[in-house]
Backbone as a printed PyTorch tensor [residue, N CA C, xyz], in Angstrom:
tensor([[[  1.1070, 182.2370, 203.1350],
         [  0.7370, 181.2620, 202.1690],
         [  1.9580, 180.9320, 201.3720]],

        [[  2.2680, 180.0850, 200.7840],
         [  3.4410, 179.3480, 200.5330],
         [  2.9760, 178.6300, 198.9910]],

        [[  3.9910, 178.7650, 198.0550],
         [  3.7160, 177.8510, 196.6790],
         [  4.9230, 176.8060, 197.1460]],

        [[  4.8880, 175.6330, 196.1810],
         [  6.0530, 174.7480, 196.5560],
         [  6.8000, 174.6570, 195.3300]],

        [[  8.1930, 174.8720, 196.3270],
         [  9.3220, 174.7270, 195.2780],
         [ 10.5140, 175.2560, 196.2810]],

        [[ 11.6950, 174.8750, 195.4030],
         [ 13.1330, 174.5370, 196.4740],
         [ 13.1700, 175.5010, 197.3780]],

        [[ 13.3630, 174.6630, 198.6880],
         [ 13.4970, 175.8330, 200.5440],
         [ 12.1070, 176.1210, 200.7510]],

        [[ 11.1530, 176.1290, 200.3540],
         [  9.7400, 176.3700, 200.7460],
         [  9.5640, 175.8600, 202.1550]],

        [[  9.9260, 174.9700, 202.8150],
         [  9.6220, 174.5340, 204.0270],
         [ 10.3760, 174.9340, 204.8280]],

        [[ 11.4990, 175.6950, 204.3400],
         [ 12.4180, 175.7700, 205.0330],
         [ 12.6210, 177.6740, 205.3310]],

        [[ 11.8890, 178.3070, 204.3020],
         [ 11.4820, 179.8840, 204.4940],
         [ 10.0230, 180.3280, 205.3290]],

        [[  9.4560, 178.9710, 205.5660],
         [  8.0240, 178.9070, 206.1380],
         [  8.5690, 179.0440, 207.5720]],

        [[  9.4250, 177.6970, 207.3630],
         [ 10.3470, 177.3370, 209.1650],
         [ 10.8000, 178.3860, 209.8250]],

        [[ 11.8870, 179.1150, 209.0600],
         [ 12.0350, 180.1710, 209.3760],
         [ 11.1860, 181.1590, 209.8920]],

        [[ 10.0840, 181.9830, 208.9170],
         [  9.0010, 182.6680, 209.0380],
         [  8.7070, 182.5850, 210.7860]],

        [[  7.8180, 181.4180, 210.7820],
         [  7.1040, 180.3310, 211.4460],
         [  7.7900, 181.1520, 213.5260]],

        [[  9.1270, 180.6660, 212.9770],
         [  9.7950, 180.9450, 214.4870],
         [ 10.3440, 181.9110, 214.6280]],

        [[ 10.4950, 182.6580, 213.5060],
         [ 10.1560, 184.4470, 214.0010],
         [  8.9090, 185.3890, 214.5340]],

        [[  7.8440, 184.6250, 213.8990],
         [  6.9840, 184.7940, 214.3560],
         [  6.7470, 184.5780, 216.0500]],

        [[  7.0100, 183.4450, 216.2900],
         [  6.6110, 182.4430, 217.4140],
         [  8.0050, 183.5160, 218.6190]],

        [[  8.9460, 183.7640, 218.1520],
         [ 10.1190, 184.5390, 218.8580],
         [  9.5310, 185.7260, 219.3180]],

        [[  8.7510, 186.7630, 218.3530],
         [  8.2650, 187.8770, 218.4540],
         [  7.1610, 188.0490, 219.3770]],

        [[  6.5050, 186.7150, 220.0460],
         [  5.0020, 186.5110, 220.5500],
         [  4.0120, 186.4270, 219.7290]],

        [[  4.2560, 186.0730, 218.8250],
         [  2.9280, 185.1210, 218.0010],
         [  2.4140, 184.0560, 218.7000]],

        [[  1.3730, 184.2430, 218.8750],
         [  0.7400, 182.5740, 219.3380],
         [  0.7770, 181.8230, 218.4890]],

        [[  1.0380, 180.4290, 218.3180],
         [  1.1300, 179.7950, 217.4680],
         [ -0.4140, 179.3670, 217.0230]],

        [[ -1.7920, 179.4450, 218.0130],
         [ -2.7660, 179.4350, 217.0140],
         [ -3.3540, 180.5270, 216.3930]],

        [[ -2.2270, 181.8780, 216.0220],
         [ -2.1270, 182.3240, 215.3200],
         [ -1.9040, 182.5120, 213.8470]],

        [[ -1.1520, 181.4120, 213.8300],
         [ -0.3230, 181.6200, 212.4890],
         [ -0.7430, 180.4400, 211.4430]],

        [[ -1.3770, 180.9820, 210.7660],
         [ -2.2020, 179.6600, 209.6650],
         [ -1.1060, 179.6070, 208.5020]],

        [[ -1.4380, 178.2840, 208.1850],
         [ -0.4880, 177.4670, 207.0010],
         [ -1.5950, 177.0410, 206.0690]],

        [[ -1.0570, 177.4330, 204.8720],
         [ -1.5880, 176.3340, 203.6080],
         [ -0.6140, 176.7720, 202.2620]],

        [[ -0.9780, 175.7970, 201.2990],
         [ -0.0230, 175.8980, 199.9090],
         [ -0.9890, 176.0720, 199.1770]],

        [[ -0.4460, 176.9520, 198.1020],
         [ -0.9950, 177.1190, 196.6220],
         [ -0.4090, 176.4180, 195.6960]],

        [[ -0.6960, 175.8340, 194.8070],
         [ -0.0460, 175.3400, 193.4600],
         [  1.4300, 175.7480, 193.0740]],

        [[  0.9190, 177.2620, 192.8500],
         [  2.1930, 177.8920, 192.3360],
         [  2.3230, 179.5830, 193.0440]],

        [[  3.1640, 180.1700, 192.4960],
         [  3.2080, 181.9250, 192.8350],
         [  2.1320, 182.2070, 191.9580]],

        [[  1.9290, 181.8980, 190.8450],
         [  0.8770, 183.2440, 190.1910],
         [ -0.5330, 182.7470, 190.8810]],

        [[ -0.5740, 181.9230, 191.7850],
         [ -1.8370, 181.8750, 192.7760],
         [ -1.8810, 182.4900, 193.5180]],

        [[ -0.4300, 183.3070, 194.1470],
         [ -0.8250, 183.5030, 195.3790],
         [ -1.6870, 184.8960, 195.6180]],

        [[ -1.6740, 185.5420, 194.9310],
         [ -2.6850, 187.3150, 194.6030],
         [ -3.9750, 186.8810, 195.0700]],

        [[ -4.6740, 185.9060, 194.3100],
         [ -5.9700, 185.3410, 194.6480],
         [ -5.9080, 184.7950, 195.8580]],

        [[ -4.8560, 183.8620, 196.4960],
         [ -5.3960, 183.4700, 197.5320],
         [ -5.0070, 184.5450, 198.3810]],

        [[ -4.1010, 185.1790, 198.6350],
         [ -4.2110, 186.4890, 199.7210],
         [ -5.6860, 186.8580, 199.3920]],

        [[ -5.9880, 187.7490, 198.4760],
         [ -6.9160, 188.0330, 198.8690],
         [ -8.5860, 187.4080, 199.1570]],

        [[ -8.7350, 186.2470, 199.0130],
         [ -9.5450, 185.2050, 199.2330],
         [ -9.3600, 185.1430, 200.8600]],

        [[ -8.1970, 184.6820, 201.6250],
         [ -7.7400, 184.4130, 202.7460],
         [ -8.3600, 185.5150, 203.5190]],

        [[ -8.0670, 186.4520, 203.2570],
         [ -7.9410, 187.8730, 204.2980],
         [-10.0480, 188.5030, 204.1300]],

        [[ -9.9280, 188.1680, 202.7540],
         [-11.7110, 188.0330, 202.7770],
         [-12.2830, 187.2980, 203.7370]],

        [[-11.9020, 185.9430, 203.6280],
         [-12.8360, 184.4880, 204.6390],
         [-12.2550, 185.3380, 206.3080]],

        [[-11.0510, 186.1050, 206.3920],
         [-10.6770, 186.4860, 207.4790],
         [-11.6670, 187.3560, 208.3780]],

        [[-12.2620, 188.5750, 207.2650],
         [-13.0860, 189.5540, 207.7360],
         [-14.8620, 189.1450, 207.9940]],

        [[-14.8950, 187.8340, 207.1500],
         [-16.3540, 187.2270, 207.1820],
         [-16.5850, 186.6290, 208.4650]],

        [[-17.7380, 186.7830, 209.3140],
         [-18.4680, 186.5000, 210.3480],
         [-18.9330, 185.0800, 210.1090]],

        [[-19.1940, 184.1910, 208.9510],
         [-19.2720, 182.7860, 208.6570],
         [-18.1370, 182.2860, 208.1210]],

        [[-17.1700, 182.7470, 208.2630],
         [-15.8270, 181.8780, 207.5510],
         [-15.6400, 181.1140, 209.0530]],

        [[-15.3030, 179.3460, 208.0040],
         [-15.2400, 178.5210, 208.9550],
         [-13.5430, 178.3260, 209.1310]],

        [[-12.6310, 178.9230, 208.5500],
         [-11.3540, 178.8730, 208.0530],
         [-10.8450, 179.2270, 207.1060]],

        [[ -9.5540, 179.0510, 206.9350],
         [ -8.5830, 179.8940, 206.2050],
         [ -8.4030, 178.9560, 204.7760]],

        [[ -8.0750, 179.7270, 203.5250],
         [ -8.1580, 179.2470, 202.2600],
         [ -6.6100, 179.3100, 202.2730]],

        [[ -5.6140, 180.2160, 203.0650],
         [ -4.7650, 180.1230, 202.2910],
         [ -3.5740, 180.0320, 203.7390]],

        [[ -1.8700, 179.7280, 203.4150],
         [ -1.2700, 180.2230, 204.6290],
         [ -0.9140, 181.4590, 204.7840]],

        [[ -0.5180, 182.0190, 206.0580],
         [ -0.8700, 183.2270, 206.5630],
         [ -0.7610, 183.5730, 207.9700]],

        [[ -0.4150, 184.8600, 208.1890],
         [ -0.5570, 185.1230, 209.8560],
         [ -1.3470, 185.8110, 210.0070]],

        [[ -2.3990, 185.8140, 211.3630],
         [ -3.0560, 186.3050, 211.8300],
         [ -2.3940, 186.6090, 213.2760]],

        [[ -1.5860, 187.4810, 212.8340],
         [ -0.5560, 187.5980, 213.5670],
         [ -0.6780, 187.7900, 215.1410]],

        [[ -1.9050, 188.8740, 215.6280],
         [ -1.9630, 188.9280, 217.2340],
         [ -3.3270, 188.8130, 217.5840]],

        [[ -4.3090, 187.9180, 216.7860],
         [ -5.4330, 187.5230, 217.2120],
         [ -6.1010, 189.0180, 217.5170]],

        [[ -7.8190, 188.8600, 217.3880],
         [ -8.6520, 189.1410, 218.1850],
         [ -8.5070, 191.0350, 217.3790]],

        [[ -8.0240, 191.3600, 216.5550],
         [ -7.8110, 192.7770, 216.1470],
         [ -6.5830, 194.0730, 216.8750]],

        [[ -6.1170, 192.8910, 217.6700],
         [ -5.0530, 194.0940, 218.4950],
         [ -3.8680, 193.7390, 218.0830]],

        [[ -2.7250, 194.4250, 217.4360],
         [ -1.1540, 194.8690, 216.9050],
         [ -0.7320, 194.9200, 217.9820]],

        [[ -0.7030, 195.3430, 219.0460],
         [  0.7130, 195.7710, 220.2670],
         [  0.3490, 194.6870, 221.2610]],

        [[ -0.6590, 193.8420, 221.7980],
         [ -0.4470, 192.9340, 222.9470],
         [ -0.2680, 191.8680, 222.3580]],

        [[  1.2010, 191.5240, 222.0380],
         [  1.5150, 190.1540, 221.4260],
         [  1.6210, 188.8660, 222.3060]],

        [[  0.7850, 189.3870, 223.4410],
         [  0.9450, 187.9770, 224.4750],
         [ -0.6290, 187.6300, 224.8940]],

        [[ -1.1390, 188.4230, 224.0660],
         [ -2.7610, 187.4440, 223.9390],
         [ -2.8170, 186.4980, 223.4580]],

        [[ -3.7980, 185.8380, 223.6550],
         [ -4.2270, 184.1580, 223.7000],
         [ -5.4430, 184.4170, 222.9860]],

        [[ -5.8550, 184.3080, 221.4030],
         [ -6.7730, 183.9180, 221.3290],
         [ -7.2350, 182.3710, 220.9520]],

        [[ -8.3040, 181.7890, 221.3240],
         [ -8.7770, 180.2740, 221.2070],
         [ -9.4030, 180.4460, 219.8580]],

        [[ -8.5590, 178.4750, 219.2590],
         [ -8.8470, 178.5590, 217.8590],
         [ -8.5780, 176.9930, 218.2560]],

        [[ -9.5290, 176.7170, 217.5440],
         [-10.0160, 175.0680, 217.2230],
         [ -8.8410, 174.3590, 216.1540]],

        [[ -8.9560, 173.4100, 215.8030],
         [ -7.7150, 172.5770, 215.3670],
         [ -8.0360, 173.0510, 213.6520]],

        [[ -9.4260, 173.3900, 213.5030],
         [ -9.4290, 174.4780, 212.3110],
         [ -9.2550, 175.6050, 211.5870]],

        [[ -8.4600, 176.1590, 212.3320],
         [ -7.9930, 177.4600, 212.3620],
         [ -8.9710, 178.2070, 212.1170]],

        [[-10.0790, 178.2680, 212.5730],
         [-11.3150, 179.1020, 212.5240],
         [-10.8680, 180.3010, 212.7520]],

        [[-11.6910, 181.5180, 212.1340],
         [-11.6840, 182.6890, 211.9590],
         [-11.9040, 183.6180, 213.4220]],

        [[-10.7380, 184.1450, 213.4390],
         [-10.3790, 185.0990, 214.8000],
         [-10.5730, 186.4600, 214.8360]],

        [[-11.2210, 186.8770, 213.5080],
         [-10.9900, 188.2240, 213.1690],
         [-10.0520, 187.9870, 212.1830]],

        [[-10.1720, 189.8680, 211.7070],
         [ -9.0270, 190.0480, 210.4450],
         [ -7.5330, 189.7400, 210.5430]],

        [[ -7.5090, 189.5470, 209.6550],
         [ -5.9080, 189.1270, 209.5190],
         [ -5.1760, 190.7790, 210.0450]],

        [[ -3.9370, 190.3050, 210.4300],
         [ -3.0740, 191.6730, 210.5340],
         [ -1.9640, 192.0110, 209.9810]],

        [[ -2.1270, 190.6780, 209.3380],
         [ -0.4990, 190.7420, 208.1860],
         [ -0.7500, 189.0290, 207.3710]],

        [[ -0.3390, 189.4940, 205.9160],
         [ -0.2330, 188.3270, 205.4270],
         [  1.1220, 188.4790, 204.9230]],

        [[  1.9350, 187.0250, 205.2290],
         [  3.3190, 186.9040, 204.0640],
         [  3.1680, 185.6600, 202.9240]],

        [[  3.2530, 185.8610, 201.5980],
         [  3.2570, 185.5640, 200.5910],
         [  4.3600, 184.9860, 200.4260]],

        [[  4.7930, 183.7780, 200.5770],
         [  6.3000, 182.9240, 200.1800],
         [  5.5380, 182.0190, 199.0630]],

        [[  7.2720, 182.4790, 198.4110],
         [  6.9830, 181.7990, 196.8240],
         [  8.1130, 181.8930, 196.4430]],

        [[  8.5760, 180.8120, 195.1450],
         [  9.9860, 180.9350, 194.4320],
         [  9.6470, 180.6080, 192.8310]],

        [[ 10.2140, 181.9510, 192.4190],
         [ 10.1560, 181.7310, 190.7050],
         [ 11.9020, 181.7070, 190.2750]],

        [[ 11.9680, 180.6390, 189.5060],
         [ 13.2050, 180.3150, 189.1560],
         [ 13.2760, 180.4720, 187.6830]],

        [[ 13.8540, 181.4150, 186.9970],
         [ 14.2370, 181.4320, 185.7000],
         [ 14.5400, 180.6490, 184.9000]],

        [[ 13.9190, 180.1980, 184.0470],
         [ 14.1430, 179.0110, 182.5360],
         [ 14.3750, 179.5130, 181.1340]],

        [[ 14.5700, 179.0600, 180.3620],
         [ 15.0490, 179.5270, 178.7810],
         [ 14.1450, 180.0980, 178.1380]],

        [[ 12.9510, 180.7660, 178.9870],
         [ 11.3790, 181.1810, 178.0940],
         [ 11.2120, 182.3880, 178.7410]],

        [[ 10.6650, 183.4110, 178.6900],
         [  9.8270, 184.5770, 179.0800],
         [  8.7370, 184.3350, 180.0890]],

        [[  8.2630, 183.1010, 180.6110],
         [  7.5830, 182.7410, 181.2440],
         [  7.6080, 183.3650, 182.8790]],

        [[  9.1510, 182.9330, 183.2710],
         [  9.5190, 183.6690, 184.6040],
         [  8.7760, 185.0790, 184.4220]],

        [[  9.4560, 185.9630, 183.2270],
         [  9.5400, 187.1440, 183.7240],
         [  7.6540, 187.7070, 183.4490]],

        [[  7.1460, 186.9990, 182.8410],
         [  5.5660, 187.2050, 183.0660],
         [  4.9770, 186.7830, 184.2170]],

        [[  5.0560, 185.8210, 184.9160],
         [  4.9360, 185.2600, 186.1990],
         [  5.2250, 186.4470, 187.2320]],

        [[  6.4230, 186.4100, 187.3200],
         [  7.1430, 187.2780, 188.0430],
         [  6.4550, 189.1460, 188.4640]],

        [[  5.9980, 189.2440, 187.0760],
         [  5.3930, 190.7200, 187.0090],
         [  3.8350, 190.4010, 187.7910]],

        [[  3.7400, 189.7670, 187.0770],
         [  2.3140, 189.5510, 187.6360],
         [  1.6960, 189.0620, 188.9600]],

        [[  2.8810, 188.3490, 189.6570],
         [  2.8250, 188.3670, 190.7340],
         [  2.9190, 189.3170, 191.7500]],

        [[  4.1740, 189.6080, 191.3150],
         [  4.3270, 191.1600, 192.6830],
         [  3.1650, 192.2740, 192.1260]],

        [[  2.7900, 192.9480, 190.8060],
         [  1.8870, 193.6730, 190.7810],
         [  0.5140, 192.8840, 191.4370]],

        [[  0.3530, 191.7500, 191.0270],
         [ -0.8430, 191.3610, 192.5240],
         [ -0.9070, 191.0330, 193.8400]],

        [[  0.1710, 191.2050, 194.2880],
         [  0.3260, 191.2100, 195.6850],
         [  0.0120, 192.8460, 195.9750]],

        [[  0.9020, 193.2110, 195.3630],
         [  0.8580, 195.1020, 195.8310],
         [ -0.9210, 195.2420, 195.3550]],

        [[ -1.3480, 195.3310, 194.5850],
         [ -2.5110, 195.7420, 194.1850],
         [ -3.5730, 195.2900, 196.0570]],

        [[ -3.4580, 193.3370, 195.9790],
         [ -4.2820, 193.2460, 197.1700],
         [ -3.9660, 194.1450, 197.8680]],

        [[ -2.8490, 194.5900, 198.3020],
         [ -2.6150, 194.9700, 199.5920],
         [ -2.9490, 196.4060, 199.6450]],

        [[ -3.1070, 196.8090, 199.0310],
         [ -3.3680, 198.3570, 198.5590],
         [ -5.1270, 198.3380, 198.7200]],

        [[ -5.9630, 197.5340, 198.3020],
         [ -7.1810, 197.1950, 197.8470],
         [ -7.8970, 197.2400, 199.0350]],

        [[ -7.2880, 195.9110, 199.7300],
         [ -7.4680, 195.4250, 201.2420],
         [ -7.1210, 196.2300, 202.1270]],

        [[ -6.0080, 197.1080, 202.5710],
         [ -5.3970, 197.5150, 203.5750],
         [ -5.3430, 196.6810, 204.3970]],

        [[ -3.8150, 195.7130, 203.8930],
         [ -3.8020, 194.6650, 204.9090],
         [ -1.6650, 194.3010, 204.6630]],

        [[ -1.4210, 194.3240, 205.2410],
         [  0.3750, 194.5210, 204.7910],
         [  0.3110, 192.9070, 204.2090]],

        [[  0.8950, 192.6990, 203.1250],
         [  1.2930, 191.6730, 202.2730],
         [  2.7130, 191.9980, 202.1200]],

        [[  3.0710, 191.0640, 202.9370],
         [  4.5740, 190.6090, 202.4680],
         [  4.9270, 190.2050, 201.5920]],

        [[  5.8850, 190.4850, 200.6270],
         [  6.1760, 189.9500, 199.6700],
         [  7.4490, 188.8030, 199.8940]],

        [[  7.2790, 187.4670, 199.6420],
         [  8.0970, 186.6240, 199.9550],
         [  8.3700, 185.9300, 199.1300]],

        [[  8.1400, 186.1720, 197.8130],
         [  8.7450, 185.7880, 196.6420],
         [ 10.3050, 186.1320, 195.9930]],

        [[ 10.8010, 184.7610, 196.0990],
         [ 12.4030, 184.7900, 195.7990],
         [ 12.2320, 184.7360, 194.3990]],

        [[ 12.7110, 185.1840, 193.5390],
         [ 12.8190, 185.5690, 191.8880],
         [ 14.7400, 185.2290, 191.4930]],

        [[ 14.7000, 183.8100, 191.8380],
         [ 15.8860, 183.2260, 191.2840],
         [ 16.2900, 183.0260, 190.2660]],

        [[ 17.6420, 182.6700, 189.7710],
         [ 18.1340, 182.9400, 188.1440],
         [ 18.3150, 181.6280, 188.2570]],

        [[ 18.8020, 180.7020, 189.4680],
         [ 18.6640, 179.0130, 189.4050],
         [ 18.1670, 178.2770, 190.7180]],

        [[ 18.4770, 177.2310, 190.9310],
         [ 18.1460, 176.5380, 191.4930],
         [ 19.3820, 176.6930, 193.2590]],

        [[ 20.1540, 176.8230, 192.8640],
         [ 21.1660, 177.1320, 193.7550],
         [ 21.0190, 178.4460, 194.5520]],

        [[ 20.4440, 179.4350, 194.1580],
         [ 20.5190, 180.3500, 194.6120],
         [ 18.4770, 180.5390, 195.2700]],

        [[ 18.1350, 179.4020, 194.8780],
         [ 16.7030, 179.6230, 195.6580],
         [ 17.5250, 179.0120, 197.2580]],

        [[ 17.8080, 178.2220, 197.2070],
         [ 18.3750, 177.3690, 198.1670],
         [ 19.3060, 177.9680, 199.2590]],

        [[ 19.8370, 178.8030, 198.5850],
         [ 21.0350, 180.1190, 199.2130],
         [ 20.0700, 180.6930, 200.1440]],

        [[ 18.9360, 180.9970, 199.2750],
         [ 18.1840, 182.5540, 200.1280],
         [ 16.9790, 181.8050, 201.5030]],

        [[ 17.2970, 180.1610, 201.0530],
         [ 16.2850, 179.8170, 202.2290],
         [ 17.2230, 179.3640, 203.4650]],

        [[ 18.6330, 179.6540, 203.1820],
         [ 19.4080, 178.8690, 204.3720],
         [ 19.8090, 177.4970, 204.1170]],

        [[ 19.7630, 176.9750, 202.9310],
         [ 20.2600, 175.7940, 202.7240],
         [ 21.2020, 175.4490, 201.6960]],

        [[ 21.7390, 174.4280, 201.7890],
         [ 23.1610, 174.7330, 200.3530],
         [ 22.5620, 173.4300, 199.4870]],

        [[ 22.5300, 173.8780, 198.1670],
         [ 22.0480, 172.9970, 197.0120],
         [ 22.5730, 171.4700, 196.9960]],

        [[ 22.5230, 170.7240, 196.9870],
         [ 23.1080, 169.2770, 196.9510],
         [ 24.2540, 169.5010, 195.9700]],

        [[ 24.5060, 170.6330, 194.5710],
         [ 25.5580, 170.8250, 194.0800],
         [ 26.9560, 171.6390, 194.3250]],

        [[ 26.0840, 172.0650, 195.6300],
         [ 27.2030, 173.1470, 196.0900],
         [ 28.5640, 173.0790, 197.4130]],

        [[ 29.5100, 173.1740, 196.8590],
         [ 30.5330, 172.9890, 197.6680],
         [ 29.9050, 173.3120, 199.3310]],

        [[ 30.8040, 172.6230, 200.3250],
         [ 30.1920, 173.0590, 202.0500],
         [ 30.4660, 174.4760, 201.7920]],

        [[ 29.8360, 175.5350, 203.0750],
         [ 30.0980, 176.6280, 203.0730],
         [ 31.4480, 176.9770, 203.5230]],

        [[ 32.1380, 178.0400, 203.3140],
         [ 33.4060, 178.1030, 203.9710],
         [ 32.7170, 179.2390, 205.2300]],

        [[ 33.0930, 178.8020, 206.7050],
         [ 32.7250, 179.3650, 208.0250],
         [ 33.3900, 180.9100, 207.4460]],

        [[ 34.5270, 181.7120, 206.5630],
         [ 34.8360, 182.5370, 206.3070],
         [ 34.1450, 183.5350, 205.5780]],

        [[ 33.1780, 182.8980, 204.7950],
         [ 32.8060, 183.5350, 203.8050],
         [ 31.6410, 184.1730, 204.0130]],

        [[ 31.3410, 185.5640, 202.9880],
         [ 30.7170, 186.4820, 203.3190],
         [ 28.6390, 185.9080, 203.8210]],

        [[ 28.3930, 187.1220, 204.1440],
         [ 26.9640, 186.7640, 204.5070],
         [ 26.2890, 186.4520, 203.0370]],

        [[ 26.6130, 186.8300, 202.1190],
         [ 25.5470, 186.6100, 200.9080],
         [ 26.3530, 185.2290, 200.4110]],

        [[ 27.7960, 184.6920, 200.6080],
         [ 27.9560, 183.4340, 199.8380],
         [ 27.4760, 182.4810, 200.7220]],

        [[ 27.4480, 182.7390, 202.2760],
         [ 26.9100, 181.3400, 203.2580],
         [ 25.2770, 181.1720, 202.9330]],

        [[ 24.5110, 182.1920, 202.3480],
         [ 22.5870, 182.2760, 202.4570],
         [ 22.2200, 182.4800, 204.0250]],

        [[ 20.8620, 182.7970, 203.3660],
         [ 20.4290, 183.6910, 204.4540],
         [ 18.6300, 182.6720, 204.5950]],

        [[ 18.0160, 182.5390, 205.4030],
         [ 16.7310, 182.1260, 205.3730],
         [ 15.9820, 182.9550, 205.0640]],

        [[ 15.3890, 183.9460, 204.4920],
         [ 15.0480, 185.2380, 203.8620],
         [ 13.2020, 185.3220, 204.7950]],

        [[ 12.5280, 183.8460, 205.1140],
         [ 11.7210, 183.5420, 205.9710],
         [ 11.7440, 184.3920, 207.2460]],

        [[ 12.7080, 184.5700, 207.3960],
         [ 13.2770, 185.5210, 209.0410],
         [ 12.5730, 186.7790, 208.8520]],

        [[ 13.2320, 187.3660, 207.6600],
         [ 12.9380, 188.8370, 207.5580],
         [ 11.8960, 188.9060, 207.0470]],

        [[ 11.1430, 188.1190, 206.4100],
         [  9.8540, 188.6000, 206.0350],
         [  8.5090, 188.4560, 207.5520]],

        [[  9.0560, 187.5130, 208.3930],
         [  8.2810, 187.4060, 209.4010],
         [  8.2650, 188.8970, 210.3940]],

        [[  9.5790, 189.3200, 210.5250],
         [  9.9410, 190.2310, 210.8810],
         [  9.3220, 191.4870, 210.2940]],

        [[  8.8880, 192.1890, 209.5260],
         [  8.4990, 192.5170, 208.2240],
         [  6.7250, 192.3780, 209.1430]],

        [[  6.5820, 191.4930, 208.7430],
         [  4.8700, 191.1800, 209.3580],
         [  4.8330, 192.1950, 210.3200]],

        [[  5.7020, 191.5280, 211.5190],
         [  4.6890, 191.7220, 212.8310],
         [  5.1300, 193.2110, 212.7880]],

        [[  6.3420, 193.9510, 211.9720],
         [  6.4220, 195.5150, 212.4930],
         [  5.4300, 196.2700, 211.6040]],

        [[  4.7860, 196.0060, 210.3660],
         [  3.7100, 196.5440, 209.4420],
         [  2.8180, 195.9570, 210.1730]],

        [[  2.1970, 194.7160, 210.7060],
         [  0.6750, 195.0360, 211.5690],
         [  0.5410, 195.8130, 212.5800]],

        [[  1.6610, 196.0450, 213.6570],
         [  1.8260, 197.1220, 214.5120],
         [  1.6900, 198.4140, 213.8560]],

        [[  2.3930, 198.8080, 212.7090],
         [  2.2490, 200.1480, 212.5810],
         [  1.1580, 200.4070, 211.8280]],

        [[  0.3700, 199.4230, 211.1320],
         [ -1.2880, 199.6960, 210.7480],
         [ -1.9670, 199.5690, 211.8130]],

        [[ -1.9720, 199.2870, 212.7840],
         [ -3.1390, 199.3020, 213.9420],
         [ -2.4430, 201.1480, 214.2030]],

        [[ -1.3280, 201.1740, 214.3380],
         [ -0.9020, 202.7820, 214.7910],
         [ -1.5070, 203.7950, 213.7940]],

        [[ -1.1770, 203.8820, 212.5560],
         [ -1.6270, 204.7160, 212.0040],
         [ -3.3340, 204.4690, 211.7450]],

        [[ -3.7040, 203.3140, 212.2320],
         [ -4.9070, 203.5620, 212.0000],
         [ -5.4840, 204.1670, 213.5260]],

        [[ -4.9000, 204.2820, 214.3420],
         [ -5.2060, 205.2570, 215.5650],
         [ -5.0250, 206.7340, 215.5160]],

        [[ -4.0270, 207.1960, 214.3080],
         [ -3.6560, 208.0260, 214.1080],
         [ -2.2630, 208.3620, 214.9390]],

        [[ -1.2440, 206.9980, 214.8240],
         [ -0.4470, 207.5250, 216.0740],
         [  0.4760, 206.7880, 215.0390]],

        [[  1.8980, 207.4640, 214.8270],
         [  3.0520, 206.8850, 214.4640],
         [  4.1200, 206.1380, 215.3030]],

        [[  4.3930, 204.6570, 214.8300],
         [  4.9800, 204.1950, 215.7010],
         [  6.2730, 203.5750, 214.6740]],

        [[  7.7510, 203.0490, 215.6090],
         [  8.7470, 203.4030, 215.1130],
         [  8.7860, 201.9490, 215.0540]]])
């Protein structure tokens, strides 16, 4: 699930084709936006609710349902899903992308708390891995850094320069992130540790 604000489409993109790299089916992987980050607690856990319900006609929020049908390790199943992303079973991982950018008020840093303590809380609640994909920027330039893109104010990259001054799509690793926490909750919920 995704709030909008600078690189949002572009940490989804990312996400999106890590997923799709790893064997995600792509009518796996549900999309939608929230307003903002301090939505996204509620809609994870709203999402992953309509997920486990036997009448959910679809998804409230974006999200992966990462290997269809309740199985973590056969990432080359096919499950069938209507152009509504109708409900396949439980989710097996949700990632939470969001960007809070710091302003001249206390606002960020209340936002900010309250967000990641409700992500961790769902995920703890639910037993369901919530990614945390909230970038907690000091500006605008540096949301842009962490999605792989360079700010319209910012000099070209120099091909020399280190991995943290070129940015990184941060979308990558949180997709990445997914699919190895739904694998290892289907494991430990077998009682089997997997690496």
């Amino acid at each position: 699930m995704a709030n909008k604000g600078p690189g949002e489409a572009k940490k989804y993109d990312g996400a999106r084709k890590t997923l799709l790299a790893a064997g995600v089916q792509e009518a796996n992987i549900v999309t939608q936006t929230v307003p903002g980050a301090y939505e996204l607690p509620f809609a994870v856990q709203r999402m992953y609710s309509a997920s486990t319900s036997s009448q959910a006609s679809g998804l409230v929020s974006a999200a992966a349902d990462l290997l269809g049908g309740g199985s973590s390790t056969d990432l080359t199943k096919t499950v069938a899903t209507g152009e509504t992303n109708t409900n396949s079973g439980p989710l097996d991982a949700i990632i939470a992308i969001g960007v809070l950018i710091k302003g001249s008020t206390m606002h960020f840093e209340y936002i900010a708390d309250a967000v990641s303590h409700g992500l961790m809380r769902v995920q703890l609640d639910l037993n369901v891995p919530v990614i945390f994909g909230v970038l907690t920027c000091l500006d605008e330039e540096q949301a842009y850094k962490r999605a792989g893109l360079q700010h319209k104010d910012s000099k070209p990259a120099d091909p020399n320069a280190s991995y943290a001054e070129q940015g990184h799509n941060h979308g990558e690793d949180w997709a990445s992130a997914a699919v190895e926490m739904a694998a290892k909750r289907q494991g430990w919920g077998e009682g089997k540790f997997i690496d």
